[in-house]
C-alpha positions as CSV (number, residue, x, y, z in Angstrom):
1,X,68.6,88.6,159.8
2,X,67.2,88.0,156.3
3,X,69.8,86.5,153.7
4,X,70.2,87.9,150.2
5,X,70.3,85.3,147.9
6,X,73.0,87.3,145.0
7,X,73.1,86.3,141.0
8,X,75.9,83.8,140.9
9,X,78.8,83.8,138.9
10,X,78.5,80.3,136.9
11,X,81.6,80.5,134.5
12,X,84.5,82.3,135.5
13,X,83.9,84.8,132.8
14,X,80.3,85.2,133.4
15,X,79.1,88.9,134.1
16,X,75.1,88.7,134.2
17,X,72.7,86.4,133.2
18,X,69.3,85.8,132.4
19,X,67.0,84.3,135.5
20,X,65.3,82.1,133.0
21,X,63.5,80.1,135.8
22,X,62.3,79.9,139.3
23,X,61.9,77.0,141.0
24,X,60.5,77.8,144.0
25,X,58.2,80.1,145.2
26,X,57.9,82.5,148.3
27,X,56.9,80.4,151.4
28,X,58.8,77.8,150.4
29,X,61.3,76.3,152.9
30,X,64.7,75.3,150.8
31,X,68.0,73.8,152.3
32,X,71.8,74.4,151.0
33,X,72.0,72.0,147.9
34,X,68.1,72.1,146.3
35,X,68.1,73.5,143.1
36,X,65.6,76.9,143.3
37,X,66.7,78.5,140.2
38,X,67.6,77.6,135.9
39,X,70.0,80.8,135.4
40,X,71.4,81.2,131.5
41,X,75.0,82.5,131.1
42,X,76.4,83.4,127.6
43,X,76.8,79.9,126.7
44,X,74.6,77.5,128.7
45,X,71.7,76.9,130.7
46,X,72.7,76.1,134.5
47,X,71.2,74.7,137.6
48,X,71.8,77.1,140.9
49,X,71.8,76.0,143.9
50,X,70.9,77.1,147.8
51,X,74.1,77.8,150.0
52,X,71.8,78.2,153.1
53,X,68.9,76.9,154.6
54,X,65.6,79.0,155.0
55,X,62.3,80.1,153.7
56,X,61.9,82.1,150.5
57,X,60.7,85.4,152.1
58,X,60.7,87.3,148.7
59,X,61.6,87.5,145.2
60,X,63.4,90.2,143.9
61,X,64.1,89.2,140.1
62,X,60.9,87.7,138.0
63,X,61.9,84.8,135.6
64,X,62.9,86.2,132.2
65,X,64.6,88.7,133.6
66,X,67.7,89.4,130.8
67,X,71.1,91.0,131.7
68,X,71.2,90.2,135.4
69,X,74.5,91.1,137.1
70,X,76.7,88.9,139.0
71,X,76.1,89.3,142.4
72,X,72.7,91.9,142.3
73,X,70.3,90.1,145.0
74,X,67.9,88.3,143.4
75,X,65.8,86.5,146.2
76,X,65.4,87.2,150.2
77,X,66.1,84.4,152.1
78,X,64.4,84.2,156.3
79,X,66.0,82.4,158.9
80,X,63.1,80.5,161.5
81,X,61.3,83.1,163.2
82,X,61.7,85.9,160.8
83,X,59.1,87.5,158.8
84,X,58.4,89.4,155.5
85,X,58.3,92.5,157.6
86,X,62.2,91.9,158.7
87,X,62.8,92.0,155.2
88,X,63.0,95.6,154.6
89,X,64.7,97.3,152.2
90,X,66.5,94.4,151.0
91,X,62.7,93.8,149.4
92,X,63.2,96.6,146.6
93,X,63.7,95.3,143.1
94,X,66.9,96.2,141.5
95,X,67.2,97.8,138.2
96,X,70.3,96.1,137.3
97,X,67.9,93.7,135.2
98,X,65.9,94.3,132.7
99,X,63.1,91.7,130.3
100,X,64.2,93.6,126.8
101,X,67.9,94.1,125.6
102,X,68.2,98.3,126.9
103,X,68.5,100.9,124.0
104,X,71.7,102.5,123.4
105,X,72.8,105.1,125.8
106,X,75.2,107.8,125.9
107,X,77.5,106.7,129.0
108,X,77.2,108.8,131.9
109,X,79.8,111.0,133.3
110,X,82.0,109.6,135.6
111,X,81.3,110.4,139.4
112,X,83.8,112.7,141.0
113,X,84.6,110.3,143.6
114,X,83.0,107.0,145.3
115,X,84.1,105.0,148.0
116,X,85.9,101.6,147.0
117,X,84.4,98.3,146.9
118,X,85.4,96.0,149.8
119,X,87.8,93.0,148.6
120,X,86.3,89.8,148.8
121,X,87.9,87.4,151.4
122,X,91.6,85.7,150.0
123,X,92.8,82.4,150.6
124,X,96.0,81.7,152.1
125,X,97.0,81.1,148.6
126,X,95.9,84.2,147.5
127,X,92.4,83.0,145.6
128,X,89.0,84.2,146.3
129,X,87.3,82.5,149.3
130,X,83.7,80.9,148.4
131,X,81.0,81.7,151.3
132,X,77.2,82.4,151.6
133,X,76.6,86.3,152.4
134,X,75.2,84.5,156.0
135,X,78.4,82.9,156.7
136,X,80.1,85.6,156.0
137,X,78.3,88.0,158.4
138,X,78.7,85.6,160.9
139,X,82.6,85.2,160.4
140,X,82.6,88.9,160.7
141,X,80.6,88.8,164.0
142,X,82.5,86.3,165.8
143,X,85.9,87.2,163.9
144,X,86.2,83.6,162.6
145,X,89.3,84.0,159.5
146,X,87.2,82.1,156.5
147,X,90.8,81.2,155.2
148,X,90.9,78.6,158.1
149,X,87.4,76.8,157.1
150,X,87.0,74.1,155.0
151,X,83.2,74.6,153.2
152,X,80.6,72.1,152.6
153,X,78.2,73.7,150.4
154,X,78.3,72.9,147.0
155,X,81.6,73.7,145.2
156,X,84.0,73.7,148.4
157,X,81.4,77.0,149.4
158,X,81.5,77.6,153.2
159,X,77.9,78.1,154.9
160,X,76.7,79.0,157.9
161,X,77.1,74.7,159.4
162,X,80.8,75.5,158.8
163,X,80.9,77.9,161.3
164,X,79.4,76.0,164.0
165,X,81.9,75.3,166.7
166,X,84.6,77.3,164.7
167,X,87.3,79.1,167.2
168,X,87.1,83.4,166.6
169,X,90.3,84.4,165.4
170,X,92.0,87.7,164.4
171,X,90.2,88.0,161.1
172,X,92.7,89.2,158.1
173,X,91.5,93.0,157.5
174,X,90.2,93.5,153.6
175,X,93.1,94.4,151.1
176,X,92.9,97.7,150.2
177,X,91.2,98.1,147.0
178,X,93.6,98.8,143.6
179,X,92.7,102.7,142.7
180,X,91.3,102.9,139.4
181,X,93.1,102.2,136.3
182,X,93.6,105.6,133.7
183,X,91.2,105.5,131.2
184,X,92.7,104.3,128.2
185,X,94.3,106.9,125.2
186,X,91.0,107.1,122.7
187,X,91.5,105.2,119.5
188,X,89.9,105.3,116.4
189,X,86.4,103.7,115.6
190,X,86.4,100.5,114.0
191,X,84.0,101.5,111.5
192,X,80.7,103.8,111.1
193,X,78.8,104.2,114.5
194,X,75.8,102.7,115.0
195,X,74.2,105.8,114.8
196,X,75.4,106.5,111.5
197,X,74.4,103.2,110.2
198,X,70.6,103.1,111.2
199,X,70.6,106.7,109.8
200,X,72.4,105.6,106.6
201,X,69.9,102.6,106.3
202,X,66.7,104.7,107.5
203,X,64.7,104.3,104.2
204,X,65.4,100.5,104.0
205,X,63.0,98.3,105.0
206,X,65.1,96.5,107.9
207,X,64.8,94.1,110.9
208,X,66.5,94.8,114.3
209,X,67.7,91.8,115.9
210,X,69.0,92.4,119.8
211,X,72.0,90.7,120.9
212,X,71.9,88.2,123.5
213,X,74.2,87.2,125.7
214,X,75.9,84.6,123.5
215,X,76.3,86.7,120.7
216,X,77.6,89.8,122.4
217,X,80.3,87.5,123.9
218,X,81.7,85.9,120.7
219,X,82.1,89.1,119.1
220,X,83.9,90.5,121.6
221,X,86.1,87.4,122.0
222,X,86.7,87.6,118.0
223,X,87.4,91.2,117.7
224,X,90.3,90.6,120.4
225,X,91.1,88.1,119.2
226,X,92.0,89.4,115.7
227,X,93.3,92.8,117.2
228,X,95.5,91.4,119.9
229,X,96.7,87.7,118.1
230,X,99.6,88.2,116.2
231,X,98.0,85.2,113.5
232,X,99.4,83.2,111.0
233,X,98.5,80.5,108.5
234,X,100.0,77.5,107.4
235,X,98.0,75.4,104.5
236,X,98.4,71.3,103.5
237,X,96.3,68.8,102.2
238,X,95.5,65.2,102.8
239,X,94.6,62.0,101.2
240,X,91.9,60.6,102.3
241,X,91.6,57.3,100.3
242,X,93.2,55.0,102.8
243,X,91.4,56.8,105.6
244,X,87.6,56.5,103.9
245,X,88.5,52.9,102.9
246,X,90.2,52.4,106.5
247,X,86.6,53.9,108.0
248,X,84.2,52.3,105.7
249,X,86.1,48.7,107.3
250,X,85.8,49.9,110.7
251,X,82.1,50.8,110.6
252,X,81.3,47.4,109.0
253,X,82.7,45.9,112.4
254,X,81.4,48.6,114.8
255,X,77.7,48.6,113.3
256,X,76.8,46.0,115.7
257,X,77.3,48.3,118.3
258,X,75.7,51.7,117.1
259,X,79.3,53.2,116.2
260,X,79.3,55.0,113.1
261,X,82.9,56.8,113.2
262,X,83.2,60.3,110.8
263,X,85.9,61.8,109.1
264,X,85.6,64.2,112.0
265,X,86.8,61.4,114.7
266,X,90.1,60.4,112.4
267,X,90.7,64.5,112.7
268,X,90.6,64.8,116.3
269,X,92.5,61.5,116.9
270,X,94.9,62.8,114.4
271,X,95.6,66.1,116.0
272,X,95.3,64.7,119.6
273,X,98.5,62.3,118.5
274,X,100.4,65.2,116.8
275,X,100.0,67.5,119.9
276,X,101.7,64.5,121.4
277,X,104.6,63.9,119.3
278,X,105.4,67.9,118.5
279,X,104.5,68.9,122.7
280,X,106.1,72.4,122.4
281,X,103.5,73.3,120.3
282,X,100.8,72.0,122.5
283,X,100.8,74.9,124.6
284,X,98.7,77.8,125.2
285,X,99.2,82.1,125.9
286,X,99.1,83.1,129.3
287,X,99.7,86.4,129.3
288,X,103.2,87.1,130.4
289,X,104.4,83.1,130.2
290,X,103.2,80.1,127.7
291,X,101.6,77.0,129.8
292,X,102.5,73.8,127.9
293,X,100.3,70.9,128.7
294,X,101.0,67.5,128.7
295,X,97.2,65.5,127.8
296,X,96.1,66.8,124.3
297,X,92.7,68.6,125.4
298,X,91.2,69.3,121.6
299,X,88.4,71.6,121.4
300,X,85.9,71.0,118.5
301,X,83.7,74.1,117.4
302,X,79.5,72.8,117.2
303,X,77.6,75.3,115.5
304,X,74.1,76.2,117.3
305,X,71.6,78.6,116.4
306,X,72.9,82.1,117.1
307,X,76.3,81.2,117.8
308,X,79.0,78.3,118.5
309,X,80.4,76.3,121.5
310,X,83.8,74.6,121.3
311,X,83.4,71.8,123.9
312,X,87.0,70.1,124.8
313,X,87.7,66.7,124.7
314,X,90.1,66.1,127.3
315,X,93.0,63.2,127.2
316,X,92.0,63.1,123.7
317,X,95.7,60.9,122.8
318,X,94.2,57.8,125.0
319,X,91.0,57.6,123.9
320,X,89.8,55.3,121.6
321,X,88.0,56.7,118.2
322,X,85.0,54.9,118.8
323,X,85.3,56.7,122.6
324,X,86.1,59.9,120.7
325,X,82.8,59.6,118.3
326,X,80.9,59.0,121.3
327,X,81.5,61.8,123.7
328,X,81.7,64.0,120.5
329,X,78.0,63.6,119.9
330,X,77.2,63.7,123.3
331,X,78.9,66.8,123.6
332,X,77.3,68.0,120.4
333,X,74.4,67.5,121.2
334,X,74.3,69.2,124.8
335,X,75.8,72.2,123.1
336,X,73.1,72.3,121.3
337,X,70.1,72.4,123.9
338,X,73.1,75.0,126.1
339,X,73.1,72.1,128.4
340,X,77.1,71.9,128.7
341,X,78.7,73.4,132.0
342,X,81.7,75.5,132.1
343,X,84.1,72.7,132.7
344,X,83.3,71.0,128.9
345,X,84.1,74.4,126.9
346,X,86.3,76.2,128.5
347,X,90.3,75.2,128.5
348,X,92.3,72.9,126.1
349,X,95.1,74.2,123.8
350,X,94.0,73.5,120.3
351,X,90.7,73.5,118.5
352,X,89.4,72.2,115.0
353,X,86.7,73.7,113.0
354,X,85.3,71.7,110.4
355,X,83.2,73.1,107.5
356,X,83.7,70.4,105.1
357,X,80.4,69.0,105.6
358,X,78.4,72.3,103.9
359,X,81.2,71.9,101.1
360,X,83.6,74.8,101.7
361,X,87.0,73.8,100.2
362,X,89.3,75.8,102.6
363,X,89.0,78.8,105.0
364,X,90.7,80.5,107.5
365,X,89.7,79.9,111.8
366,X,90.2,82.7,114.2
367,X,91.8,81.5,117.3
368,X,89.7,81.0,120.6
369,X,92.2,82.5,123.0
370,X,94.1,81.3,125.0
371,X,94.4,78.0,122.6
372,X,98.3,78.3,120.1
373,X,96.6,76.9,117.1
374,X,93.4,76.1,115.7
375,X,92.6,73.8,112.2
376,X,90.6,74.8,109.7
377,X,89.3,71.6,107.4
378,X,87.3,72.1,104.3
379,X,85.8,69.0,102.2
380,X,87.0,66.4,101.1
381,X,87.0,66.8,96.8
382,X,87.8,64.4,94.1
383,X,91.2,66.2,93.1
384,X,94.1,65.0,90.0
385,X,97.4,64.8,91.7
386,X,100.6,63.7,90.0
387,X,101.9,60.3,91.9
388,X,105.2,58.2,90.6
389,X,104.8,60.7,87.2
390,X,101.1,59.7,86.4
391,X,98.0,61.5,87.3
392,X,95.7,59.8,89.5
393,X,92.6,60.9,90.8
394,X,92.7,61.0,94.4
395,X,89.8,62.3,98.0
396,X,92.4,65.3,98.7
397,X,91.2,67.4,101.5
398,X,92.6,71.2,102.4
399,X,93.5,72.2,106.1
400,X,94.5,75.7,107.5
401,X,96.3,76.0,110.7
402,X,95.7,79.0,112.2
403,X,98.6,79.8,115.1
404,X,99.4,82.4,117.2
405,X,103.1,83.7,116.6
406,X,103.6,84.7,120.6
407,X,103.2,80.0,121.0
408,X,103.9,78.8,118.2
409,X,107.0,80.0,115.6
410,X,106.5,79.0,111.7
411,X,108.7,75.4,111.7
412,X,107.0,74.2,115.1
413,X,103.9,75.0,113.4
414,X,104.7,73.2,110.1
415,X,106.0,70.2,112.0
416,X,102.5,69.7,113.6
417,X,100.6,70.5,110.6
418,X,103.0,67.5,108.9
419,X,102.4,65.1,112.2
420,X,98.6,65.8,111.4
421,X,98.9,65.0,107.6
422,X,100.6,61.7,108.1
423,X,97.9,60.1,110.7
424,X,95.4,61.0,108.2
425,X,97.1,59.5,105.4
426,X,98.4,56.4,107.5
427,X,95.3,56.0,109.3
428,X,96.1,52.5,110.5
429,X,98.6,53.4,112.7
430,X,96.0,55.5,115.5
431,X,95.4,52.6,116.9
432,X,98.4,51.5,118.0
């Protein structure tokens, strides 16, 4: 029976997608592991793999395709023997995708009634059981329970090998599906529709730019954030004469080997130490209970054109700075060509956003949820400051912590601020 290949979910908060690329063609024979499609999420551009083996029998979803939903079939996939003509209905494009962002719509009327969605398959341990749609229908034939496989496909997926030689069991029946939550009370807009704006703006001369997937992402994630983050802001500054004249020594030595160290470095190793010696506020919101952790995973925000990616530096307290400068730029610079998987942005607890180098004094970060805190650093500028009753000039640079009140209270949040501070202005002592 032919084998729909669905639109995978990439990210754990990935939706749809854009099919930016095929790979193979139809008539081509593929087995579980080649790589037959380049699939772009909201944030990167990502290899997908074959869970089973077979021959592409048809494609469903031309390349380009924009606003793909997870799971919609995308390709047929024929087992040896079949043919095109046992493909069927399963052949029929859906309209779930589209090649241009849609127009606005008025949203349709809820249906009176529809039947509910079968639950996927649960692990023993209550999370979601990874199989092909083929090794699935098997395990449903032969009532094989998938929670008693162990899969080989890529990922820890079961596929239809797995199977082979497994005992039938008394499958576990589908968990009812939750009934539909009550539409929420209606609140007031936010601002002037969009309707009203492209009328108030009709006899401007104007440019319409769609949103992609990116872009419709991070403003949603920053208008929750602001609505639901109870925020607060805490402000210091540094001096950063012993740490420039502490850098400028350390580059001198490290030239020979292609290290150049940044301000930026000193600023993660700082926080990564502070996060360390103040660990309550190395924590994150989890909804109902705060997570602490215990490595200092510091996300740093990379600009890129149409939006930003905050790839995490993990273990960020044992790593050297001229290990930290490294795998920043790498990461940098795979953020930038949406080359980073899910894995490299997505987690940590804190997160520093550095605007210093386009010469903005200070400003104030919205937290990336689910982080506690994030830093805001502006540039730094030759400032007078009064030292031992005489003023001296002095490289004095501002810093914002931005912290979420449900993590973090105000003194926890001023202690870390301080632990920050102090590395920067004692430099020497990250690397002991």
């Amino acid at each position: 029976m032919p084998t729909e290949i669905l639109m995978p979910a990439l990210s754990p908060t990935m939706e749809e997608g854009t099919l930016a690329k095929w790979l193979v063609k139809e008539g081509d024979e593929v087995k579980a592991g080649d790589v037959i499609a380049e699939i772009e999420t909201d944030k990167a551009t990502m290899e997908f793999e074959a869970v089973d083996e077979g021959r592409v029998g048809k494609i469903l979803i031309a390349e380009g395709s924009a606003g793909v939903k997870v799971n919609t079939p995308i390709a047929v996939l024929l087992e040896e023997g079949e043919s095109a003509a046992d493909i069927g209905a399963a052949a029929a494009p859906k309209a779930a995708a589209t090649t241009e962002a849609p127009k606005a719509e008025a949203a349709p009327a809820p249906a009176a009634a529809s039947a509910p969605a079968p639950a996927a398959a649960k692990a023993a341990d209550g999370g979601r059981i990874f199989a092909s749609p083929l090794a699935r229908r098997i395990a449903a034939e032969k009532g094989i329970d998938l929670a008693t496989l162990t899969g080989s496909g890529p990922r820890g997926r079961i596929v239809k090998a797995d199977l082979e030689g497994a005992k039938p069991g008394a499958a576990k029946p589908a968990a009812e599906a939750p009934r539909a939550a009550a539409a929420p009370a209606a609140t007031a807009p936010a601002g002037p529709s969009a309707e009203t704006i492209l009328k108030m703006y009709a006899e401007r001369e104007t440019t319409e730019v769609q949103l992609d997937g990116m872009r419709r992402t991070i403003a949603a994630r920053l208008s929750e954030a602001k609505q639901t983050i109870p925020h607060f802001y805490l402000r210091r500054s540094a001096k950063l004469d012993a740490l420039m004249e502490f850098r400028a020594l350390l580059n001198k030595q490290l030239e020979s080997r292609g290290v150049k160290l940044s301000v930026n470095d000193f600023i993660i190793k700082a926080s990564a130490l502070a996060l360390q010696e103040v660990p309550d506020a190395n924590a994150v919101w989890a909804g109902d209970r705060i997570l602490k952790l215990k490595p200092s995973d510091v996300a740093v925000a990379v600009a890129i054109e149409g939006g930003l990616f905050t790839p995490v530096l993990k273990d960020a307290q044992q790593k050297t700075l001229s290990t930290l400068s490294a795998e920043m730029k790498d990461l940098a610079s795979r953020a930038k060509s949406k080359k980073l998987a899910p894995h490299e942005y997505q987690g940590g607890s804190f997160a520093i956003s550095n605007l210093g180098m386009f010469g903005i004094e200070n400003f104030d970060a919205v937290i990336n949820p689910p982080h506690g805190a994030i830093l805001a650093v502006g540039a730094g500028i030759q400032t007078p400051v009064v030292e031992n009753g005489e003023i001296v000039i002095r490289n004095v640079m501002s810093m914002t912590l931005s912290v979420d009140h449900r993590v973090i209270d105000g003194a926890l949040g001023a202690q870390l601020l301080e632990k920050i501070v102090s590395h920067l202005e004692n430099p020497m002592g990250m690397l002991a």
